[in-house]
N, C-alpha and C positions, 0 to 999 in steps of 0.2 A: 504493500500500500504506500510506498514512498516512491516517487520518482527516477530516473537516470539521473545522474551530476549535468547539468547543462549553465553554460552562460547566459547573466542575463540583464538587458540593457532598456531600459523606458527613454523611449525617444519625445520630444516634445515636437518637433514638426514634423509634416509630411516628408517632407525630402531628409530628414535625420531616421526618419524609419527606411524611406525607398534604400538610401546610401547602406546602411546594416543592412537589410535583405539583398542586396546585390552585391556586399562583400564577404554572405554567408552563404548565400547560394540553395542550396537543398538541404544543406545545414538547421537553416534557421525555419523559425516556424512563428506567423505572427500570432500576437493574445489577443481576443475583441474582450466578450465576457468573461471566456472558460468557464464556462459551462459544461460544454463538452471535451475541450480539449484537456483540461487539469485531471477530471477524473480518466482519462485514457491513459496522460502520464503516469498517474498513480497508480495504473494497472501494468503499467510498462506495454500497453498498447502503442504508445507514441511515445516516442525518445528522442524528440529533436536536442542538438549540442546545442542548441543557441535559442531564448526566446525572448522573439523583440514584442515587449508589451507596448500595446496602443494607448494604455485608457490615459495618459499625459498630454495627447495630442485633442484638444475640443476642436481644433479646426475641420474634426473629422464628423462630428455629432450634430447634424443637422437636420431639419425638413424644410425646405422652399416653395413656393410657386413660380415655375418658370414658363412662361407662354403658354398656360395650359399642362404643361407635364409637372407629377412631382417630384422636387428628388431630396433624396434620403442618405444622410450620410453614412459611410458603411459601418462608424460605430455609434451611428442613435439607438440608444437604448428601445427594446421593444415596448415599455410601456411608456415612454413619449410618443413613440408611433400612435399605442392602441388610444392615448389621451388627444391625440392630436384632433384640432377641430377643421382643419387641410385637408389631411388623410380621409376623414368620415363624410366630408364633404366632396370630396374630388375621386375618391379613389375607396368606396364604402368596403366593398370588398376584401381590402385589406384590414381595414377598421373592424368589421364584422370576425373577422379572422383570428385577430389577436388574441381574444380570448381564451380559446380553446389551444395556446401555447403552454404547456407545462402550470406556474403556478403565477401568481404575482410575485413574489422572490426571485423567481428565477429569469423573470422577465424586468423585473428592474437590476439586472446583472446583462441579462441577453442582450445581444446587437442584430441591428437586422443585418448586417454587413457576414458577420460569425456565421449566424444561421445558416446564410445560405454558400457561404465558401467552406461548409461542412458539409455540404451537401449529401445529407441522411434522407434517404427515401422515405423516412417516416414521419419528417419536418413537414408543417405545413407552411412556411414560407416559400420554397422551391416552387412549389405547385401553384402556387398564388400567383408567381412572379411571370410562370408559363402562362398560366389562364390570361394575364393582364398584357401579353409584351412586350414586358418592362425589358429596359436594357440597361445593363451593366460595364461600368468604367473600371477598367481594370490600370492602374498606374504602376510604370518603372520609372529608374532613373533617368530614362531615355525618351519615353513616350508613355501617352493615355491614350487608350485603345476602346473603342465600345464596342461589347458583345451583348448579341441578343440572347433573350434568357435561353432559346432552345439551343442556339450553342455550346451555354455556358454550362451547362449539365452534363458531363461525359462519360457517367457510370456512377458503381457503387461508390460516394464519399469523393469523387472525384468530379473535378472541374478544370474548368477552359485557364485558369491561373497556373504563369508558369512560376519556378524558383526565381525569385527577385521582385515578384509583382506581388500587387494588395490591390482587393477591391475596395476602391475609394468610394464610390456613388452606385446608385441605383433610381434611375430615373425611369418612373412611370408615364403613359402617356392618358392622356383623358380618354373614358369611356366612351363608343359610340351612342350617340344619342337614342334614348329611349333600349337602352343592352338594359338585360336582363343579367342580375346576377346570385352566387349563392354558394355557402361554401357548409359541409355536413362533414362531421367526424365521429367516427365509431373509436371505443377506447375502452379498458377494463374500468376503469377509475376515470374521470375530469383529474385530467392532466396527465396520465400515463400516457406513452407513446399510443398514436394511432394505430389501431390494427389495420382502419383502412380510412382515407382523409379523399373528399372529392371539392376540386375547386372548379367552380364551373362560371362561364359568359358564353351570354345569345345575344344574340341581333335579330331581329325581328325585322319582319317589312314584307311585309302580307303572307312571305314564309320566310322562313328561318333563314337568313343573309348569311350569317357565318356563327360556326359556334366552337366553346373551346371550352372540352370537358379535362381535368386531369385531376390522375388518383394517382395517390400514394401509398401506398401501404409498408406495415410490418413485417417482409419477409424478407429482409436483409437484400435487397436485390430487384425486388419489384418496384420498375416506375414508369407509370405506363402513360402515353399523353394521345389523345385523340382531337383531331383538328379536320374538323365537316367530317368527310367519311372517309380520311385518309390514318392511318393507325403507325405509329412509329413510338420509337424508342422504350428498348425491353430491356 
């Protein structure tokens, strides 16, 4: 229950975090909340040598209105998000969502950034992010890159971030008018991992325009996303 010996360094800006991640390379591993990542360490699931903590950088913890999109910094706290009156007004889906994340503790620790560069198929932010999108700013020392959320997903616990990069932002775009949306989670317990989490948007227009249903579930591996009547990623 004790972790590997690792270095470890709290950067206060963006570019003092980018500069340690690209002079540690696959080494290093960044902290949002640790949530997930502290109890892995303690299991010696994850052993990174080097771990660059975020939470001294606020330039990172935001929510904006930008011409209609919102974006979210990648270490706002998740219950800033589910408090936010932006979010529940621009983007309910997400709002409606929050709840059903683990606990109030652990969401005023959680980042929406963390969440989803953990990318756990039993998370419901991934799925949110599909259903909505949303596209993701991935930052190096060299460049900010946006990826769309359906790239940004590449397997089990794995994503489009390579050794040296952080996701900085997460930018939603506004709902089509008159979209239908909705998001239902099955769980043993309120707040245990989902056994199975569905995040769903319709567009309507006398029939159904475009729709975007995705489930998650508990089976280490299952993450399925359907988009109109096309079925990908297993």
């Amino acid at each position: 229950m004790k972790p590997a010996s690792f270095e470890y360094f709290r950067p206060q800006s963006i570019d003092e975090a980018l500069s340690l991640l690209a002079e540690h390379g696959a080494d290093a591993k960044p902290l949002a909340g640790g949530q997930s990542l502290i109890p892995a360490m303690n299991f010696r699931l994850a052993a990174p040598s080097v771990l660059v903590d975020l939470n001294g950088i606020a330039a990172l913890s935001y929510i904006k209105d930008d011409s209609g999109d919102v974006r979210i910094g990648g270490m706002t706290r998740q219950r800033m998000v589910e408090r936010s009156r932006l979010v529940s007004e621009r983007v309910p889906l997400v709002a409606d969502t929050m709840p059903h994340i683990a606990h109030p503790a652990i969401r005023n620790r959680g980042t929406v950034g963390g969440s989803l560069a953990h990318a756990d198929p039993a998370a419901e932010l991934p799925a949110v992010m599909l259903a909505l999108k949303a596209r993701l700013m991935v930052s190096s020392q060299s460049d900010t890159r946006e990826v769309e959320a359906d790239d940004f997903f590449v397997g089990l616990f794995a994503t489009a971030v390579q050794p040296g990069e952080l996701l900085t932002e997460i930018r939603i775009p506004p709902p089509a008018k008159r979209s239908g949306f909705a998001f239902q989670e099955i769980s043993r317990r309120h707040g245990d991992f989902a056994l199975v989490g569905v995040a769903a948007v319709v567009q309507p227009g006398g029939s159904i325009r475009d729709a975007e249903v995705i489930a998650a579930a508990d089976e280490r591996g299952l993450a399925m996303v359907f988009t109109g009547q096309r079925h990908f990623r297993h």
